[in-house]
N, C-alpha and C positions, 0 to 999 in steps of 0.2 A: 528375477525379482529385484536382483540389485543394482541391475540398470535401469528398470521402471525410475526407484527411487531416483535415482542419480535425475532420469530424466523429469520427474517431478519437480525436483528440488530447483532442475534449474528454470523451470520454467516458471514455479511462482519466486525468485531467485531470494533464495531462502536468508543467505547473509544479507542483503539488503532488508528483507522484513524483520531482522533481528533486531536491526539498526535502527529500524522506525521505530520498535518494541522500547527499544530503550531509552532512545528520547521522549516516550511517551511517560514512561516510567518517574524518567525525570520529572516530568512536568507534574506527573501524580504526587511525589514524594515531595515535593514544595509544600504543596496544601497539607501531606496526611503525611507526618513526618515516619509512617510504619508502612511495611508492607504489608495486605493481607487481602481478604478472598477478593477483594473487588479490584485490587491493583492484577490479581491473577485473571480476573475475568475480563478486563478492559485489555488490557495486553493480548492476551487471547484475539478478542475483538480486533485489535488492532492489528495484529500477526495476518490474521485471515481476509481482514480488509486490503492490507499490504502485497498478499499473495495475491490477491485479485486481482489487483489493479495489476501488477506485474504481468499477471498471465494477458491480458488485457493488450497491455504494452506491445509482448511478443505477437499476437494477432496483429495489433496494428502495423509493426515492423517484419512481419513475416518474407514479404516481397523483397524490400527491403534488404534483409539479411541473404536470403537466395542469392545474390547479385554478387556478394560480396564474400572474398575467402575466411575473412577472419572470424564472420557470423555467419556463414552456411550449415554450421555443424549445430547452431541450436536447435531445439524439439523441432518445432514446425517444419523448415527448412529442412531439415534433416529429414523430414517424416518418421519419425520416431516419435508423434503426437499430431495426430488429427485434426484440423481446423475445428471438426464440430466437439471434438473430445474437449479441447482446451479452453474454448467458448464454453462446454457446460462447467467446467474444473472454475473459472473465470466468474462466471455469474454466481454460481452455491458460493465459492472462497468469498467474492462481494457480498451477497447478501445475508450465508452466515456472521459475517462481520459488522457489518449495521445491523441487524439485529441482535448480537452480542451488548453491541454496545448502546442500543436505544434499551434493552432488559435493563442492563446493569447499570451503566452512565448516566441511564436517561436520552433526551431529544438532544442536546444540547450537544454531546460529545458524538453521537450521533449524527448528527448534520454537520459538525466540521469533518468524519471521515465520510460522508458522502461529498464535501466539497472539492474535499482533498483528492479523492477517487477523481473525480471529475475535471477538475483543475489539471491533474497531471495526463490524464489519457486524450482529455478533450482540447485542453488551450497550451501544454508545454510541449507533449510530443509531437503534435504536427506542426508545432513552429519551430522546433530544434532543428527541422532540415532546412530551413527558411531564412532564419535570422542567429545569429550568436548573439543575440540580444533575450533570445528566448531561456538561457542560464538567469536569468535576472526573474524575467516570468518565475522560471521551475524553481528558487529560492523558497517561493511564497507556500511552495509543496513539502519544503523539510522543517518550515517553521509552524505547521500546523498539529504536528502529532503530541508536541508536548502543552500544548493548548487544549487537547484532547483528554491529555493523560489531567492535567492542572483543573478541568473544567469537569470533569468525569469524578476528582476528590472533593470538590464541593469548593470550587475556587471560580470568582462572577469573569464573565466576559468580560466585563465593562475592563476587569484589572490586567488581562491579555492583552500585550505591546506585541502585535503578529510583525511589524516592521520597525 
């Protein structure tokens, strides 16, 4: 059971979604100088959104890693998680997540972690192997969650500076 976790953890890679959590948090605590149920429930949202996309990540770079010693040992590669297991673990962690956050946030915070989802799996991953230009891209991905977090306490887009 305690390798499952292990192999859970790393596949929605659980310190990085912490790390989103808490820029988000930030960006909550701006607007709504307190914590309370709804900075808990966005965070949530955000956590789950973050694990998705991760798992996400590891699907798209699963070949990828195979190839390669220093990432042959993760889930996939490793087979120690299933393409189709991780794909359904990937989709619930997303959609529990946008839905977390369109209940409690609203649309607004909402749609920036579906951009975000999508920005990172769709336009920074397959261009990191392509360009070192594409770090510049993937920036636009770590400046979104406190935008999230800031927009979710009742803080206007118009006053989000994303660059």
């Amino acid at each position: 059971m305690i390798e499952k976790i292990k192999v859970f953890a790393e596949l929605i890679k659980v310190r990085i979604a912490l790390a989103v959590v808490l820029s988000t948090a930030v960006g909550y605590l701006v607007v709504n100088h307190a914590a309370d149920d709804l900075l808990v429930w966005v965070s949530l949202g955000v956590f789950l959104l973050a694990s998705g996309s991760a798992a996400i990540n590891h699907l798209q770079e699963a070949g990828q890693d195979a190839s390669m010693e220093r990432t042959a040992g993760r889930p996939i590669p490793s087979g120690n998680i299933s393409r189709p297991v991780a794909m359904g673990i990937a989709l619930a962690l997303s959609l529990g997540g946008i839905t977390i956050l369109w209940v409690t946030g609203g649309w607004l915070p909402a749609l920036l972690g579906l951009i975000t989802l999508a920005w990172y799996n769709a336009v920074y991953t397959p261009l990191k192997t392509v360009t070192p230009y594409a770090l510049l891209i993937g920036a636009l991905v770590g400046a979104i969650p406190p935008a999230i977090g800031y927009t979710a306490a009742g803080g206007g887009i118009e006053e989000v500076n994303l660059l």
